[in-house]
N, C-alpha and C positions, 0 to 999 in steps of 0.2 A: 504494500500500500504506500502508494506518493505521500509524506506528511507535508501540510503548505508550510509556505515560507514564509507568509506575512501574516496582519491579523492578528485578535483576540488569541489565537492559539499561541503563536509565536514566542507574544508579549508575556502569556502564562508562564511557558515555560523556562524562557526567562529568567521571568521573576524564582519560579521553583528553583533553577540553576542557581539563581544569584544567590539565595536565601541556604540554599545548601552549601555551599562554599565559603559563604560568610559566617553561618552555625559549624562548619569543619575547622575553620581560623581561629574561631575564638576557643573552641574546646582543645585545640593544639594548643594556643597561647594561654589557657589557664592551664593545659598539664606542664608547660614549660616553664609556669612560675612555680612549680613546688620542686625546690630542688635546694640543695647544698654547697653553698663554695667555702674554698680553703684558701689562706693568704697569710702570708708573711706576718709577724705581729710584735715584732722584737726579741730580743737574748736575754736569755738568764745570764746573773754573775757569771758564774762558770762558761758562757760563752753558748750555749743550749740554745735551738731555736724553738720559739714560741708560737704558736698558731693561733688565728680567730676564725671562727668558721661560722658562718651565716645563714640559719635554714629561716625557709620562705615558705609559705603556701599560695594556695592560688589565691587568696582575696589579699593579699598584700600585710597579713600577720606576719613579723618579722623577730628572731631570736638570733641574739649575738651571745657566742659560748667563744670560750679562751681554755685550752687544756692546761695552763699554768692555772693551778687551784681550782680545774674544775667550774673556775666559776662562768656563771649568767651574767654576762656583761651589757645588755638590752634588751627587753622587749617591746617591740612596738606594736602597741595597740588600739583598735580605735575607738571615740567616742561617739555621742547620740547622734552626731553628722558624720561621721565618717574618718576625723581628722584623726590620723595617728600621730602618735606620741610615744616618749619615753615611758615608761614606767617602774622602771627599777632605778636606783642609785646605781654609781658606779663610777670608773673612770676611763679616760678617754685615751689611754696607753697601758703598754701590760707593763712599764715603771709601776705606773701609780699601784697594782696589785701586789708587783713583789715589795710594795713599800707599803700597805695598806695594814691598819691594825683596827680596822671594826669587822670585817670577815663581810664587807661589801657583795652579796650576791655568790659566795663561794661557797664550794663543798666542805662539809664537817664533820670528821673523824679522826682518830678511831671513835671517841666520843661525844657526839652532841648535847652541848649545854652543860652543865655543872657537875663535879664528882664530886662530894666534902672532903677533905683534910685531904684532897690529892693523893687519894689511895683506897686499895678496897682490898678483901681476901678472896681469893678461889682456890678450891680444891685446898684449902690451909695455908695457903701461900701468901702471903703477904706483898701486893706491887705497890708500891711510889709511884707519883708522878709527878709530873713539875707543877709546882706551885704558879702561877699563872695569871688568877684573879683571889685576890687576900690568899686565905688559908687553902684554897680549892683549886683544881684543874677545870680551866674552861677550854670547851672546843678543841679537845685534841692534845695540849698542851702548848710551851712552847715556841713548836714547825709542827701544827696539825696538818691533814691534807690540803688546807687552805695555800699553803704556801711549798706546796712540791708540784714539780712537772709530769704531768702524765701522759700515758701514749694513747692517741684517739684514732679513729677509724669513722671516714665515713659510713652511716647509716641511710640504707632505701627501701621500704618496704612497702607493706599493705598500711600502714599505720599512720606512714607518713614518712618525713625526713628528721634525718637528725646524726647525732656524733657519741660513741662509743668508749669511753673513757677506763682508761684502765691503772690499776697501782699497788705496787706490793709492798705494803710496812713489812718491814721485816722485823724480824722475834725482838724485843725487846725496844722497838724504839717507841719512844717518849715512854718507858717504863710498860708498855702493852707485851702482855705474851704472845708467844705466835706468829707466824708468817701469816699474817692476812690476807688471802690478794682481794683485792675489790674493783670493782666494774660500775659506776655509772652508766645510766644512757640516756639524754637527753630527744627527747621527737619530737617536732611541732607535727599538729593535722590540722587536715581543712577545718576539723569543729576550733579554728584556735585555742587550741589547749597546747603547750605545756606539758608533757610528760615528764616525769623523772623516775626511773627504776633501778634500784639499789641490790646489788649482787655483793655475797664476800663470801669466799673458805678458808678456814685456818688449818694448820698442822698441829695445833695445840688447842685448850680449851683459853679462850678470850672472851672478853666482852666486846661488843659494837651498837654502835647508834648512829648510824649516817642521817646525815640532811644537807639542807641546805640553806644561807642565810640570807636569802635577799633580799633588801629593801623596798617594800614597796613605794608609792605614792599615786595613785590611780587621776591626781590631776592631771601628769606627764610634765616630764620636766622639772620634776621638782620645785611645782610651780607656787610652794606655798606649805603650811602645815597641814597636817591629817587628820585635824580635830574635827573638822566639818564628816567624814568620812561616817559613815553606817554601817555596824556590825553585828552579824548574827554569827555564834560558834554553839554547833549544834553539841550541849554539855551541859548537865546540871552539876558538877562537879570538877572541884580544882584542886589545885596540890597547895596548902600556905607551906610558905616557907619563913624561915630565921634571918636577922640580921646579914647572914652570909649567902641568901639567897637560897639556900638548899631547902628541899621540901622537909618538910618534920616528918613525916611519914604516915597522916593524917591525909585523908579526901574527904573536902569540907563543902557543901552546899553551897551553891550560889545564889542562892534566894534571899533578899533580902541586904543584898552584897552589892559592892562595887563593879564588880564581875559577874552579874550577870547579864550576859547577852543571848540569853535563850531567844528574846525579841531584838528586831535589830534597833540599835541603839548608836549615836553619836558619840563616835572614841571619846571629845573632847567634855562629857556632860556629866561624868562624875571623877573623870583622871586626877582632880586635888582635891578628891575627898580625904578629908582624914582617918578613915579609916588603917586600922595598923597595917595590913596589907599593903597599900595603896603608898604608904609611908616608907615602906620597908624596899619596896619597886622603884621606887623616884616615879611610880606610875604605871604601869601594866607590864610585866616582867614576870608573866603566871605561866602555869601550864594547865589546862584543860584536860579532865577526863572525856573523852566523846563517849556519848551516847549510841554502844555500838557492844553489840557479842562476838568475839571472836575477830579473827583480821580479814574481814570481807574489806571489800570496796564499798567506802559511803561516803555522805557530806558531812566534810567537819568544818566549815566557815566559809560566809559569803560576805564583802566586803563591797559596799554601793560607795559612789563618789558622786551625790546630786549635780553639781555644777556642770560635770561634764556625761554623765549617765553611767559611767564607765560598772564592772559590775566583775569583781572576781571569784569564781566558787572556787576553790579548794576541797578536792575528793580525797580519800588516804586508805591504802590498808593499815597503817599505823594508828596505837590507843588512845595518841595524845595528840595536843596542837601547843604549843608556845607561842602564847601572843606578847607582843614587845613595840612600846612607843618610842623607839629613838633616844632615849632618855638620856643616853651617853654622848649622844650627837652634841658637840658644845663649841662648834665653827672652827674649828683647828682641823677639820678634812676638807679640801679643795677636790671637786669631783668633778663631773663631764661638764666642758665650757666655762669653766671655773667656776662654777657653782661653790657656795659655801655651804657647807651642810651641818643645818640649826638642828637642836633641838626637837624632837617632834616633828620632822619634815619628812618624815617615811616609819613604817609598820612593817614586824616581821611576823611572818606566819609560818612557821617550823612544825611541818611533822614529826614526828620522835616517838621513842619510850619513854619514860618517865627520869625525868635528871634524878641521877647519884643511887639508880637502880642497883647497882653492882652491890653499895652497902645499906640494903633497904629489901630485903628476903620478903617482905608481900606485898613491893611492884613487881610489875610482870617482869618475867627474866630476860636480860638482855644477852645469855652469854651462849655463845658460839663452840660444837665441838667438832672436831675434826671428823670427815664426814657426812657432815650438816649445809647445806646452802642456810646464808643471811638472805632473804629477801623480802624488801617493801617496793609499795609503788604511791609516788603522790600526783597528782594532776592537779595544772592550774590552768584553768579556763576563764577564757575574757569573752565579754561580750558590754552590750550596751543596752538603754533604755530611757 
């Protein structure tokens, strides 16, 4: 059959052609935004190079990782129009990490957040650790994993994009038994989220608590404090702790309390209350029991920023959450664009076990034996509203 050449029919087909070609383009150029790059990013002392690797997804969420410490050095996310932004602190050279002493957006181990007296017993054994913050080992010690270089691998999958981090404490360092090796993996996906999945095996029996510390600020840019912020942390229960910040070993209601955010609630609307807690924090420096049996996947805290709509859920297989206002932040850190960073100008939301588990027999156990995979998973999802 002759098909004609002019005409209604022509013009249809056409337009079907055009229209096919142009839905074939654009589903090529959204699979070509989700992708990986790797680039140069400076030397360690020792002369080591440094990488910053860049995963993308197709709508233009963007995540800057550095395998020196592991850490999250951006996420760009967008707001109630669209406009992306910074969201995390951080700095704008991998100097400023190897010179960094608040754990700006980097990974933390062997141990996450506080031990008492820098030391615990396993198996009758008696470990030290370095003393660190007062009487206590914070974050690892010393050179926690914040401040070593690790070996990364790009990641491509079903899941999404992202970088594969790997590193092996070895037996005895910062006072830890064991040859740890552990693995990070960081993935963005199209749902922009944030993956982070935590792997480790020992040769020995050890403790471990990975996380990670990064600063939020959900204005972007560090455009201001976090008191305006809105927060729900799904937990009727929290750890008080002492003078030295260690939990007493007591899981105390939050009813009634500074702390609670069962309803979401304005960081800034009871943070100087007098309460002893509250007193004892310089301000929210808790950790949270979630509301949760067993180590499924669920929600432990959603953080809204009205001004700009911006909206962060945090999912965990992990028991706990540590929430923290900045409180040490007192403008002696110069961070991206030279930003000065005050006080209260960023939130940390730390999955975890419970701090100073190791000497504290009914928190959950943190300790690792040879044999054993370590494994948690957290996710941070952005969105708007």
């Amino acid at each position: 059959m002759k098909l004609p050449t002019g005409g209604t029919f022509w013009c249809n087909w056409c337009n079907v052609v055009l229209v096919a070609v142009t839905l074939f383009g654009l589903i090529a150029q959204a699979e070509a935004k989700m992708d990986v790059k790797k680039q140069a990013w400076g030397k360690t002392a020792d002369g080591k190079q440094i990488d910053l690797y860049v995963l993308t997804n197709d709508k233009g969420f963007e995540v800057k990782v550095t395998n020196f410490g592991a850490a999250v050095v951006s996420i760009m996310a967008p707001d109630r129009q669209g406009k992306m932004a910074d969201v995390i602190l951080g700095y704008d050279s991998a100097a400023g990490y190897q010179n960094d002493t608040a754990y700006l957006g980097t990974a933390i181990g062997r141990y996450g957040n506080r031990i008492g007296g820098a030391q615990f017993s396993l198996d009758d054994k008696v470990y030290k650790l370095a003393k660190n913050d007062g009487a206590n080992s914070l974050h690892g010690g010393a050179k926690g994993f914040n401040k070593v270089l690790w070996t990364a691998e790009e990641v491509r999958d079903k899941d999404g994009v992202g970088v594969r981090l790997r590193y092996l404490s070895k037996d005895g360092e910062e006072g830890y038994p064991g040859n740890l090796s552990a693995t990070i993996t960081y993935t963005v996906t199209n749902a922009n989220e944030l993956k982070m999945h935590y792997q480790a095996t020992t040769d020995k029996p050890t403790v471990a608590n990975l996380t990670n510390h990064a600063y939020f600020n959900l204005l972007g840019d560090a455009a201001g404090d976090i008191l305006g912020h809105e927060l729900m942390i799904n937990a009727e229960k929290y750890l008080p702790v002492d003078k030295g910040l260690i939990p007493t070993g007591e899981l105390r209601s939050v009813k009634g309390t500074p702390l609670d955010f069962t309803k979401p609630t304005a960081v800034g609307a009871r943070i100087n209350d007098k309460d002893e807690q509250m007193v004892l924090g310089g301000g929210y420096d808790h950790c949270w029991v979630l509301n949760k049996k067993g180590l499924e996947m669920s929600l432990a805290a959603r953080m809204y920023e009205p001004k700009t709509g911006r909206v962060m859920e945090v999912t965990t297989t992990e028991p706990a959450i540590q929430f923290y206002t900045g409180n040490f932040l007192n403008g002696t850190i110069k961070g991206k664009k030279g930003t000065v960073y005050q006080k209260r100008m960023a939130f940390c939301l730390e999955t975890e076990h419970y701090p100073d588990s190791p000497n504290k027999p009914s928190f959950p156990t943190t300790v690792v034996k040879p044999g054993e995979t370590y494994s948690t998973t957290t996710v941070y999802k952005f969105s708007a509203k």
